[in-house]
C-alpha positions, -999 to 999 in steps of 0.1 A, spaced: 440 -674 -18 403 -662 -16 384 -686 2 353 -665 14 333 -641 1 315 -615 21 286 -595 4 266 -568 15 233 -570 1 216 -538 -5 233 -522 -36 253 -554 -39 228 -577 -49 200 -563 -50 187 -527 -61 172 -513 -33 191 -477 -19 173 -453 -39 139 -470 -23 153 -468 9 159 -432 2 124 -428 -11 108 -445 20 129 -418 44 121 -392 21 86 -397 20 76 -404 55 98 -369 68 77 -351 38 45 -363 58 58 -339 90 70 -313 67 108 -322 66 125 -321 28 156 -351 29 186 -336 13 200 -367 -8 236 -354 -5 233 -345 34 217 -385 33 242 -397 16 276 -383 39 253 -392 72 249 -426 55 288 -428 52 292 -423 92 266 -446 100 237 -423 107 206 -417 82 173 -402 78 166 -391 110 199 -367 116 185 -346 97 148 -350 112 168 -340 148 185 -311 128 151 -298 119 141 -299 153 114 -333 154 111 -347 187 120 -384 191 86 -395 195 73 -384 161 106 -398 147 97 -432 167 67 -429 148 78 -422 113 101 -446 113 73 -469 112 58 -454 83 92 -449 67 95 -489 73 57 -493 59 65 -473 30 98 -492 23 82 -525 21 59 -511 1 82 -505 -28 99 -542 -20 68 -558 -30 62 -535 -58 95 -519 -77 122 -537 -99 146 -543 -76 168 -570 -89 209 -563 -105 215 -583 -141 238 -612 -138 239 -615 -102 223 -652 -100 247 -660 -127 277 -647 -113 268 -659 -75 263 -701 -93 298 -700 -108 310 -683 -79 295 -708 -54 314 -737 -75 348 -724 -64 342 -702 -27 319 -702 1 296 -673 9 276 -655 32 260 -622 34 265 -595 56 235 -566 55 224 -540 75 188 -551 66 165 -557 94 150 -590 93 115 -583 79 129 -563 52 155 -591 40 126 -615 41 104 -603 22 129 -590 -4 139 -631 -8 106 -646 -6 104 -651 -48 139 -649 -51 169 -675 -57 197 -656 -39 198 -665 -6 205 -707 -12 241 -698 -25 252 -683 9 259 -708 37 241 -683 62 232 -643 63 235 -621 92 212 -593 92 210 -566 118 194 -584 144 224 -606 145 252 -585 160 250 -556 182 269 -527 165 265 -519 130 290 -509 98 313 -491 95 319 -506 129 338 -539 118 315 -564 144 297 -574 115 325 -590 91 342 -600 122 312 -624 128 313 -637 99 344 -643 100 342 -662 130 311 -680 119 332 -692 89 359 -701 115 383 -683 88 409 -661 88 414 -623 72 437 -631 45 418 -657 34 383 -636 30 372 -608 5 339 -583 13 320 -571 -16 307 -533 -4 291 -509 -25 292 -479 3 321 -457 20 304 -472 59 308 -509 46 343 -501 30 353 -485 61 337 -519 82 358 -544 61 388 -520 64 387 -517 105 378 -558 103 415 -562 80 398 -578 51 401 -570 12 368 -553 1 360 -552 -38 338 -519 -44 311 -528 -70 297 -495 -87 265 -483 -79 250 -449 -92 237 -443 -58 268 -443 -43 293 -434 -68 304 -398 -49 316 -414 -17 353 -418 -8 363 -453 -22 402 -448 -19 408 -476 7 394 -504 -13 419 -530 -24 395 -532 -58 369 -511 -76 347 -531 -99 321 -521 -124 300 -554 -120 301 -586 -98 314 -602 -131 345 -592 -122 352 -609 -94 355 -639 -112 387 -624 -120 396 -611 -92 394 -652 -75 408 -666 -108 377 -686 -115 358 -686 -147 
């Protein structure tokens, strides 16, 4: 019986991939670098991102130190200023909170989950988030859930991660947990096959606990 529930958070709960894209996209267009979105996306899937393709086009690492900063700059920008949030999450994350307890498990620095939260009503559902200041090796590396896990003082069998990606499939997969794939146009053409559900909206996992 499910008794946790993991979430990632980007593309999860919130609606925030494409900006992150945009941010990359834009601050490697200031040096002159064009970000392939499909090359971004299969990077994204091993755990790399915007800058393989920076090194591949022959930047050095101190102008990617450097536009990493503006890419961050730029993605904060669109935080504070695009529509970021998912229908029915809020909803869906109340009834759920009646039955399971929560927590969230990003990739999100710090700063960046912060200010995405700061008008929002997300966050008091979850007993505690780990961002990516809070473990040392990042998805699909299963440290993460396995965190979590412990901070929950729970066991696989009795947890379920909610993943919108192919890297944080692949981290609840190495970690032994069920993972429910929630569909997200960004997303949609990675490899999905080892999740134990596919769901077109967090609505379903209602189902998928038995509540509602």
């Amino acid at each position: 019986m499910i008794q946790y529930v993991l979430f990632d958070h980007d593309g999860v709960l919130v609606d925030t991939e494409h900006w992150y894209f945009k941010a990359g996209e834009r601050a490697l267009a200031d040096i002159g670098v064009a970000l392939d979105r499909d090359r971004y996306l299969r990077d994204m899937a091993q755990g790399l991102g915007t800058w393989a393709q920076a090194r591949a086009a022959g930047v050095d690492e101190q102008t990617i130190s450097r536009q990493r900063r503006v890419r961050d700059e730029y993605y904060q920008e669109y935080l504070r200023t695009e529509a970021i949030e998912i229908d029915g999450v809020e909803e869906v994350l109340a009834e759920l909170s009646r039955h399971v307890r929560m927590a969230i498990v990003t990739t999100a620095k710090r700063a960046d989950f912060d200010l995405i939260h700061e008008k929002r009503r997300i966050r008091h559902f979850m007993e505690f988030v780990l961002v990516r200041e809070d473990y040392e090796l990042s998805k699909p590396h299963p440290e993460p859930y396995l965190t979590a896990l412990k901070r929950f003082g729970a066991t696989r069998e009795e947890a379920l991660v909610v993943e919108d990606s192919s890297r944080g499939l692949r981290s609840a997969v190495a970690a032994g947990i069920d993972c429910a794939v929630v569909h997200n146009d960004f997303t949609r053409s990675q490899d999905f096959s080892q999740a134990t559900y596919r769901i077109d909206t967090l609505r379903n996992l209602q189902e998928i606990i038995g509540v509602g």
